[in-house]
VMD Tcl script that draws the C-alpha trace (Angstrom):
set ca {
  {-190.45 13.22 101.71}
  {-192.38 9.66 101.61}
  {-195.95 9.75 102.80}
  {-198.30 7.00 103.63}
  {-200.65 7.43 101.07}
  {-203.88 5.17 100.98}
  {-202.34 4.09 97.31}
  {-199.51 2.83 99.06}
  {-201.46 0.99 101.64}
  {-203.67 -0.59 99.29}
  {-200.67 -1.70 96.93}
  {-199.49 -3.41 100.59}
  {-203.03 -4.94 101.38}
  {-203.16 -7.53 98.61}
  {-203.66 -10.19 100.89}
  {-206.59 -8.39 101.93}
  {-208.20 -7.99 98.50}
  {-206.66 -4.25 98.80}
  {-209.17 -3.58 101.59}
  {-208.02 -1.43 103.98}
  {-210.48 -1.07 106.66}
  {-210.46 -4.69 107.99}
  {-206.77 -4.84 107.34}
  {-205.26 -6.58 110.03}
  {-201.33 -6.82 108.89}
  {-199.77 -3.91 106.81}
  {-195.80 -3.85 106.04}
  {-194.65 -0.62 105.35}
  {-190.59 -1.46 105.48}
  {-187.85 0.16 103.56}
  {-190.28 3.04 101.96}
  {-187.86 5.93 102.97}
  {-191.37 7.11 105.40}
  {-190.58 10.36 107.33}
  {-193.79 10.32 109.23}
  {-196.69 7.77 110.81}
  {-200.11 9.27 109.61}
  {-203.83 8.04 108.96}
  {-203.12 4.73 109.63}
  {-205.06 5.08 112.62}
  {-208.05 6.15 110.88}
  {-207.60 3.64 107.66}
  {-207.05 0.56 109.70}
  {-208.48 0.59 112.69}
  {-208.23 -3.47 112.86}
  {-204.60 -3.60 112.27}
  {-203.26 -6.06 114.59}
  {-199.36 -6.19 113.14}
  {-197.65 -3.18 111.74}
  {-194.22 -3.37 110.43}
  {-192.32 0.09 110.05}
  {-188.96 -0.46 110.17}
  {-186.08 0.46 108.01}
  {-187.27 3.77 107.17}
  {-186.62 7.28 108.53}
  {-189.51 8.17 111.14}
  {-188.06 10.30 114.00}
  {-191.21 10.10 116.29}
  {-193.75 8.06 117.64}
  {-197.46 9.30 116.68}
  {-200.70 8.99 115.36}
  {-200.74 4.95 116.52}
  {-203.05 5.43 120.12}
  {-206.42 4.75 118.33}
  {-205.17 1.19 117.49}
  {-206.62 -0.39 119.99}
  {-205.76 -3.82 118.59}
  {-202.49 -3.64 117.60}
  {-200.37 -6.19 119.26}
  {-196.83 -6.16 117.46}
  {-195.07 -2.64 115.97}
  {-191.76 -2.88 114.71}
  {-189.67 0.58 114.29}
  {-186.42 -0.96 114.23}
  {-183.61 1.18 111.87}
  {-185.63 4.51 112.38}
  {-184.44 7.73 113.63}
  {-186.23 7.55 117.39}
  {-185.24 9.33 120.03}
  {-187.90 8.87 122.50}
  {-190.46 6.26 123.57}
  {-193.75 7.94 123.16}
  {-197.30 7.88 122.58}
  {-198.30 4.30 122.72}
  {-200.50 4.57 125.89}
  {-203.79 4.40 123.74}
  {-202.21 0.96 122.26}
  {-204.23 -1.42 124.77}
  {-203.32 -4.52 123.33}
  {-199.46 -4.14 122.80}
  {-197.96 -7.23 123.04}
  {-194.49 -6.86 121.20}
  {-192.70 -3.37 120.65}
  {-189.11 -3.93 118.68}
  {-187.18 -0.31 118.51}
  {-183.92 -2.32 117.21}
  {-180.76 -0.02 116.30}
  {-182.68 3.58 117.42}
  {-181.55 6.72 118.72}
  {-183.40 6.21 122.11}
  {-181.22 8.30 125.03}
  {-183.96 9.50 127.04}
  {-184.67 5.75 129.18}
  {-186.81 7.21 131.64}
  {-189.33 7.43 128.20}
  {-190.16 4.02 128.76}
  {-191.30 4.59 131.75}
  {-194.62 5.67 129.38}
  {-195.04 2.00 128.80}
  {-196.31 1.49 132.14}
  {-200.12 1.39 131.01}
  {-199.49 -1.17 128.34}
  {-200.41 -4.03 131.06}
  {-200.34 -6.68 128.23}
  {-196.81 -5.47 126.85}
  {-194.41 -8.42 127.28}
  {-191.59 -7.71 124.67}
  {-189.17 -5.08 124.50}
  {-186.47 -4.51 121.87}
  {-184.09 -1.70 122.47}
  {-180.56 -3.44 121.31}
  {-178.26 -0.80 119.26}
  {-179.96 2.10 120.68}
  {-177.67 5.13 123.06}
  {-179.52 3.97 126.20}
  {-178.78 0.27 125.91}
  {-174.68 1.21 126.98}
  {-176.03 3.25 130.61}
  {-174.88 1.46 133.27}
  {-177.63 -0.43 134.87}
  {-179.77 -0.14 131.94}
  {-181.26 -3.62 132.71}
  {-182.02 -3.26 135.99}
  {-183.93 -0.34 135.65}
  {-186.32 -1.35 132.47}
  {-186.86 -4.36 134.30}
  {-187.57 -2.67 137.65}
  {-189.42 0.34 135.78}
  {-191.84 -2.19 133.12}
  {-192.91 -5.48 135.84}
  {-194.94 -6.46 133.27}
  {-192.07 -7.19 130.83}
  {-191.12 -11.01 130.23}
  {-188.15 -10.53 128.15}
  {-186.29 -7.69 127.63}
  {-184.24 -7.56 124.05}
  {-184.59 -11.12 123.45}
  {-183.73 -12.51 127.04}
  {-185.90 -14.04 129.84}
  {-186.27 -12.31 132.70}
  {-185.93 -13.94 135.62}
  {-187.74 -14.01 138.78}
  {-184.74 -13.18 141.40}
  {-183.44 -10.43 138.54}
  {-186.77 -8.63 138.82}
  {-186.64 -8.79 142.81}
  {-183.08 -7.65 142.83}
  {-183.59 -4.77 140.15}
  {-187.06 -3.40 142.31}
  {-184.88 -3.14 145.15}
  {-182.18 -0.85 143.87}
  {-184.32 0.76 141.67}
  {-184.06 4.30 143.13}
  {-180.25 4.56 142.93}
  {-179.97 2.84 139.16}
  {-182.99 5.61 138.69}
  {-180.81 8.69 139.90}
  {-177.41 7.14 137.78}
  {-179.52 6.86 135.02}
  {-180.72 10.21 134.36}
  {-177.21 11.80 135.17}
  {-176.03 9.37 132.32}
  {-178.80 10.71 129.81}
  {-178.36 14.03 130.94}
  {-174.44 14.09 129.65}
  {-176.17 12.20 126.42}
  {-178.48 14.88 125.72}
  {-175.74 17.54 126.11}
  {-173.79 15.34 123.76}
  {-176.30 15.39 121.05}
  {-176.74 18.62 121.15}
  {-173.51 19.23 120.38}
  {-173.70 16.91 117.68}
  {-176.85 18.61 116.05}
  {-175.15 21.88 116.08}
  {-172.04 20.42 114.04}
  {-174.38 18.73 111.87}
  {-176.05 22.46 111.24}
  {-172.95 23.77 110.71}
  {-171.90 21.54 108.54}
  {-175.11 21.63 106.22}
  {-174.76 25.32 106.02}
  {-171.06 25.01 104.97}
  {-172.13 22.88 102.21}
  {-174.71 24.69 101.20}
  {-172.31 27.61 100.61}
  {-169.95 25.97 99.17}
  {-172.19 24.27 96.45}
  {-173.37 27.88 96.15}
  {-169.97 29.47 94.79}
  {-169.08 26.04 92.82}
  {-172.69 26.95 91.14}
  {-171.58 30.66 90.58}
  {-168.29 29.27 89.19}
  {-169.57 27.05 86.96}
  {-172.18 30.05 85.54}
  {-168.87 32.18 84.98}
  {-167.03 29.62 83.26}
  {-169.96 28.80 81.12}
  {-170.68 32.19 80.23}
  {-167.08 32.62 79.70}
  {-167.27 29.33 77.05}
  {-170.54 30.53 75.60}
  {-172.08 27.11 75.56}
  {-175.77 28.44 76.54}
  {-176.84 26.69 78.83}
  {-175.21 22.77 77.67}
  {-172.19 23.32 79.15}
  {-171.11 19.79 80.11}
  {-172.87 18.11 76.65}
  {-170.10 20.74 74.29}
  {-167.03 19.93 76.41}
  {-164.56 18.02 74.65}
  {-163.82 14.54 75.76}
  {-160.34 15.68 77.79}
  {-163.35 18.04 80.03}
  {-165.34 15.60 80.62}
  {-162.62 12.97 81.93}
  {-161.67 15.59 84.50}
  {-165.30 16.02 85.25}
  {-166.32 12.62 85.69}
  {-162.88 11.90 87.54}
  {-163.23 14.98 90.18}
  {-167.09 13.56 90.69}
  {-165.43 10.34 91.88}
  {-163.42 11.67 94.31}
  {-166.28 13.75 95.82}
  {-168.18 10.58 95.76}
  {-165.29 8.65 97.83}
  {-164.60 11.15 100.15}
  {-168.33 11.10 101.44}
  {-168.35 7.30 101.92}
  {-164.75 7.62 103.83}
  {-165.22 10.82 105.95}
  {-165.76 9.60 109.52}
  {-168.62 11.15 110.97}
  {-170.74 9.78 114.24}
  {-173.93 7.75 113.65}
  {-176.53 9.90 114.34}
  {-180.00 10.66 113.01}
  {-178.73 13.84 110.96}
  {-176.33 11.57 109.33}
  {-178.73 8.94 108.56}
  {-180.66 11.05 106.56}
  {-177.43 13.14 104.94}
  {-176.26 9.06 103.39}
  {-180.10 8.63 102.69}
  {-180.01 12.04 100.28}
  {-176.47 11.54 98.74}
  {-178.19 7.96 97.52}
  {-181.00 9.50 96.46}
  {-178.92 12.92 94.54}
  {-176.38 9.67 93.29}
  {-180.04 7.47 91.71}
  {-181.22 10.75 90.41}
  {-178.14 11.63 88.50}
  {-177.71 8.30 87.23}
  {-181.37 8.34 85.81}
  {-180.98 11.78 84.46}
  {-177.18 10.42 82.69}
  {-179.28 7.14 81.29}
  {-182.01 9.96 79.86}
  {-179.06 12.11 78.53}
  {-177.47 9.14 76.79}
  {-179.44 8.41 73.74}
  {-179.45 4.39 73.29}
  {-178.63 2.99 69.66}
  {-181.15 1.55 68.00}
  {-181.43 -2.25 67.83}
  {-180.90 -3.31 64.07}
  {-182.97 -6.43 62.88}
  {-181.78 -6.86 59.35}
  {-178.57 -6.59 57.99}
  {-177.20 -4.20 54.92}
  {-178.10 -6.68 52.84}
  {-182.05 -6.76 54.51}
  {-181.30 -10.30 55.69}
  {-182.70 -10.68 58.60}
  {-181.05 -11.10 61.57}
  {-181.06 -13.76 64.60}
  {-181.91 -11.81 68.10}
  {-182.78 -13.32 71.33}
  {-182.76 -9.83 73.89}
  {-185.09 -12.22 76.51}
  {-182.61 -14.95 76.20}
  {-185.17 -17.62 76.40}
  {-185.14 -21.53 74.98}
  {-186.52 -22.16 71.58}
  {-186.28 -25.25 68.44}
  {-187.55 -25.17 65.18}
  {-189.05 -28.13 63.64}
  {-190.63 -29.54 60.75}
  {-193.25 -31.54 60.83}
  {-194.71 -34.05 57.77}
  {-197.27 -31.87 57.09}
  {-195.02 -29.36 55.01}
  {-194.56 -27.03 58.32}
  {-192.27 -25.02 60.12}
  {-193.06 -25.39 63.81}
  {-191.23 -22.75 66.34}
  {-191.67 -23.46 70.14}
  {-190.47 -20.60 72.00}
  {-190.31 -21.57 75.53}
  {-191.86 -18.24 77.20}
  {-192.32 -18.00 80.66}
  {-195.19 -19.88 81.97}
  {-196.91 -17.18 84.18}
  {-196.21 -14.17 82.12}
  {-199.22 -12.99 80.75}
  {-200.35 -13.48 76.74}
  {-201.06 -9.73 76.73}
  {-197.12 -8.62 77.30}
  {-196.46 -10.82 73.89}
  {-196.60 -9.46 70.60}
  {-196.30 -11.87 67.47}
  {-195.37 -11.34 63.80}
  {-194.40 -13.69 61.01}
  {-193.07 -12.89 57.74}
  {-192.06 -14.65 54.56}
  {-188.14 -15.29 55.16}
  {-188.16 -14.29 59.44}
  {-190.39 -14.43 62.74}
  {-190.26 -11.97 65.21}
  {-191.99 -12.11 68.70}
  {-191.60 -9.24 71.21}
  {-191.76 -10.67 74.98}
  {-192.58 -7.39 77.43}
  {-190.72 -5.24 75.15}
  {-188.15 -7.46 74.76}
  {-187.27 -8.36 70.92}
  {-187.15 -12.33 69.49}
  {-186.06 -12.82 65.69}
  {-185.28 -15.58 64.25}
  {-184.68 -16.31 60.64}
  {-186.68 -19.02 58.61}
  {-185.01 -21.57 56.52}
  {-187.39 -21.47 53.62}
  {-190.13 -19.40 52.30}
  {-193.33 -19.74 54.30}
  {-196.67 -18.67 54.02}
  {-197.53 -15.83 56.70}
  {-201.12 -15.91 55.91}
  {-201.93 -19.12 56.93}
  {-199.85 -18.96 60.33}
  {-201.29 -19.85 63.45}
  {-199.61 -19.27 66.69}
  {-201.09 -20.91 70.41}
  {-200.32 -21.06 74.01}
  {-199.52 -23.88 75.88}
  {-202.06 -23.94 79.18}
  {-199.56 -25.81 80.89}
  {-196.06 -25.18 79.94}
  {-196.49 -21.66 79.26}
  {-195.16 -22.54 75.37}
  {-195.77 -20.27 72.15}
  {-196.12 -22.42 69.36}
  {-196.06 -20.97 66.10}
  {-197.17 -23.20 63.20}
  {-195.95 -21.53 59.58}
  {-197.04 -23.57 56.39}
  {-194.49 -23.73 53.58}
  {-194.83 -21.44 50.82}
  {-193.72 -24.16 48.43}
  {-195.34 -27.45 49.28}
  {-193.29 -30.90 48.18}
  {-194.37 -33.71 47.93}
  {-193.26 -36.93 50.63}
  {-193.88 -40.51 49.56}
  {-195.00 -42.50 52.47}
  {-193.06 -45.16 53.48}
  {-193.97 -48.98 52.86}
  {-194.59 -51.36 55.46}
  {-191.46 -53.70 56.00}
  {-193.00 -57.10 54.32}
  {-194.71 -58.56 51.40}
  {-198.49 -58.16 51.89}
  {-200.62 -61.10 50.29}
  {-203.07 -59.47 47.31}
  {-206.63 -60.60 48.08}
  {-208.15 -63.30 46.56}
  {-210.14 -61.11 44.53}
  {-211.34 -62.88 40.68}
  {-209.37 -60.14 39.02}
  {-206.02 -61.63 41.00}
  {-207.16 -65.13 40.77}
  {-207.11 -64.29 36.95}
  {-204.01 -62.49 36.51}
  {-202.46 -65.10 38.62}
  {-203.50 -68.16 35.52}
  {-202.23 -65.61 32.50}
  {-198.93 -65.20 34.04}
  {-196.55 -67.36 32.44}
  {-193.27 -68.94 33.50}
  {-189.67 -68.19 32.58}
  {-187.45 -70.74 31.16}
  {-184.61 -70.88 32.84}
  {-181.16 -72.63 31.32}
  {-180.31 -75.55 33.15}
  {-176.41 -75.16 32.36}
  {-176.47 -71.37 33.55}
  {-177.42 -72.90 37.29}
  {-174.77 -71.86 40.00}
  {-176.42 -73.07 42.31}
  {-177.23 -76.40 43.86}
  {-180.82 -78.07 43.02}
  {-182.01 -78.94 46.17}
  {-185.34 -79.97 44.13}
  {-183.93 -83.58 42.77}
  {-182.49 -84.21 46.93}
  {-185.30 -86.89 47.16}
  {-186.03 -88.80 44.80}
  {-189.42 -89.32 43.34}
  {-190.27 -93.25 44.10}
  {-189.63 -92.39 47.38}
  {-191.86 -90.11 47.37}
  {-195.17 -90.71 48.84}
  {-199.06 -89.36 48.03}
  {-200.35 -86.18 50.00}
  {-201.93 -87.51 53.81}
  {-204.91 -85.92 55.02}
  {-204.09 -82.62 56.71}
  {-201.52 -81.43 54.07}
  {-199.23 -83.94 55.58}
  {-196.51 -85.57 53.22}
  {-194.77 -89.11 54.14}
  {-191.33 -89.65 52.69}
  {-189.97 -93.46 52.42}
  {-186.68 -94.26 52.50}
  {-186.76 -97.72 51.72}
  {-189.68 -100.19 49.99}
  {-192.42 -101.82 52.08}
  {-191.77 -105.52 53.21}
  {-195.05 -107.30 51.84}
  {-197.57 -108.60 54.46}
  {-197.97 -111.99 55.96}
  {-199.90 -114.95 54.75}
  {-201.92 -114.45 58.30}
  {-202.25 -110.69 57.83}
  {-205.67 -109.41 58.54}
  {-205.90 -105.67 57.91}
  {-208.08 -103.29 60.88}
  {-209.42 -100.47 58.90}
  {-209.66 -98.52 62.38}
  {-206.11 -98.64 63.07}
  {-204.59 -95.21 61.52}
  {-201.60 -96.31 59.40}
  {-197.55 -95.62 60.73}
  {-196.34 -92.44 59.66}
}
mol new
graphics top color blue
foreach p $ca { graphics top sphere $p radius 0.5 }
foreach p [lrange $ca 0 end-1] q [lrange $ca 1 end] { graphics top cylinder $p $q radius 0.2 }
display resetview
């Protein structure tokens, strides 16, 4: 049995800061809960409670809420409507897929003045005949009624044959109750069949043991033929549960909710049993080996620096205290929330010196492992002849160096020197300008007179 414990709540109040008392939303869904308790004295603010999806069979303990406006008990085990008069401020109430067959309960929701919602789809009473009318008529407060309007001329209509749909009404619920308890005397005798039974299969099995003499570990000595059978007749009891056809009651809610429970708890007990290999990392050989259990990105680099950079791409919110580093010679290994990472290293590399960091941003473990044995890189040239500074040292080296002769018959190629020849060659101009003349100058006039401001022709 799941109780409300103020752990629980707590765990659920996390919006809150975990604190309880001026909680004013709790969720409480799908925690197998057999009972409401305390919450009226923990959270006496609560405003929104949601319930549903678990197995309570009975309203209670929720009348000192004086401000809770929305409670949702859908996929319970309720039978009656009950106990919410304390609930002043009740806006909402959802009972979705219930075991409500007692309708004239709701007639208890006559002091919620502020109630305007009502959910009672999938429950016994929704199939009466004139179950509409008579919420309708019996709850004027009520603006919708499981999800649709009601309207003005329907609530006239269902006030005025209220008494007769009242009187068909509890003749219908009448032959319910009969019928369910009908059905919870089949469901008793049913349990206690089963109970027997399982007793003489347990007696059986005792003899058979004893009869084996396997003391105690009967079903761990069987050969393998034994335990085929066994594990094949388990099946079968397994599929004839899920296929018997039984009604949907509350009795048989709970009897599926405890064969999933007995079916988790032998599973767990078979994953105990069952001892797990252990995980090699290094080969006969001691090489070690490449494992990835966490299946996450990585690439391993080298930098110029003489390094072997791994970036492991971790996940960026999982906390630095869940990883576990360690780096070795020839391997790296890195254990991520119990989850192995090894990866084997090219080359030697010094473990001492290794640093490894987080990435603030990215999440990103970057481990930085020197080389054990450095080498050494030339660094590359600059594309292009630099010019030597005119230092006196290179201004001297420059007049000792002395010209090779080179053979004049040996040329293959053409001498583009001799292209012009030298008379028509011409003195250097100012500005490191250089005239050539193809032809000789025509002499000057007898009447010539020569301007010493006008630049000459070039």
């Amino acid at each position: 049995m799941v109780q409300i414990t103020e752990e629980l709540v707590r765990k659920r109040a996390e919006h809150n800061e975990c604190e309880i008392s001026t909680l004013e939303e709790v969720s409480l869904h799908q925690q197998d809960i057999e009972r409401i308790e305390h919450l009226d004295k923990w959270c006496r603010e609560l405003k929104i409670l949601y319930l549903q999806s678990n197995l309570i069979p009975k309203i209670e303990n929720v009348s000192r809420l004086k401000k809770l406006e929305y409670l949702n008990l859908a996929l319970n085990n309720i039978e009656r409507v009950e106990n919410l008069e304390g609930c002043e401020s009740l806006k909402k109430l959802d009972l979705t897929v219930n075991f409500v067959g007692e309708l004239t309960s709701v007639e208890s929701l006559k002091e919620n003045y502020h109630l305007e919602e009502l959910f009672l789809t999938g429950n016994p009473c929704s199939e009466y005949e004139g179950y509409r009318e008579y919420v309708i008529a019996a709850l004027p407060q009520l603006k919708t009624l499981d999800g649709r309007d009601i309207e003005k001329s329907e609530r006239i209509k269902a006030i005025q044959n209220f008494g007769p749909v009242r009187a068909h009404i509890i003749q219908q619920q009448e032959e319910y109750k009969k019928k369910r308890a009908k059905q919870k005397q089949e469901s008793e005798e049913k349990r206690r069949e089963k109970e027997k039974k399982a007793a003489q299969e347990k007696e059986t099995g005792q003899g058979k043991k004893s009869e084996a003499g396997f003391d105690g570990r009967w079903y761990t000595d069987i050969n393998e033929r034994d335990k085929k059978d066994y594990n094949k007749e388990y099946e079968e009891k397994v599929q004839d549960f899920w296929q018997e056809k039984v009604p949907y009651t509350p009795e048989s809610r709970i009897d599926m909710h405890n064969h999933l429970k007995e079916l988790k708890e032998k599973e767990e007990k078979k994953d105990d049993r069952e001892e797990k290999k252990p995980r090699r990392l290094f080969a006969e050989d001691g090489r070690p080996l490449n494992i990835n259990e966490s299946k996450v990105g990585f690439t391993l680099t080298e930098d110029d620096n003489n390094n072997c950079i791994l970036d492991l791409a971790i996940f960026r919110y999982m906390d630095t205290s869940l990883l576990d580093c360690d780096v070795q010679p020839n391997y790296v290994r890195v254990v991520l929330k119990g989850k192995i990472f090894q990866l084997s290293l090219p080359e030697e590399v010094n473990a001492e010196k290794s640093t490894a960091q987080r990435s603030q941003i990215t999440g990103h473990l970057v481990i930085t492992m020197p080389k054990a044995k450095q080498t050494l890189k030339s660094r590359k040239k600059p594309e292009g002849k630099i010019p030597l500074p005119n230092t006196q040292k290179n201004l001297k080296n420059k007049r000792n160096c002395e010209l090779l002769e080179v053979d004049e018959s040996a040329r293959s190629m053409v001498d583009i020197t001799s292209i012009v020849p030298e008379r028509f060659k011409s003195e250097p101009q100012p500005f490191g300008l250089t005239r050539f003349r193809t032809k000789e100058e025509r002499p000057n006039s007898e009447n010539f007179v020569d301007n010493p401001d006008v630049p000459p022709l070039i």
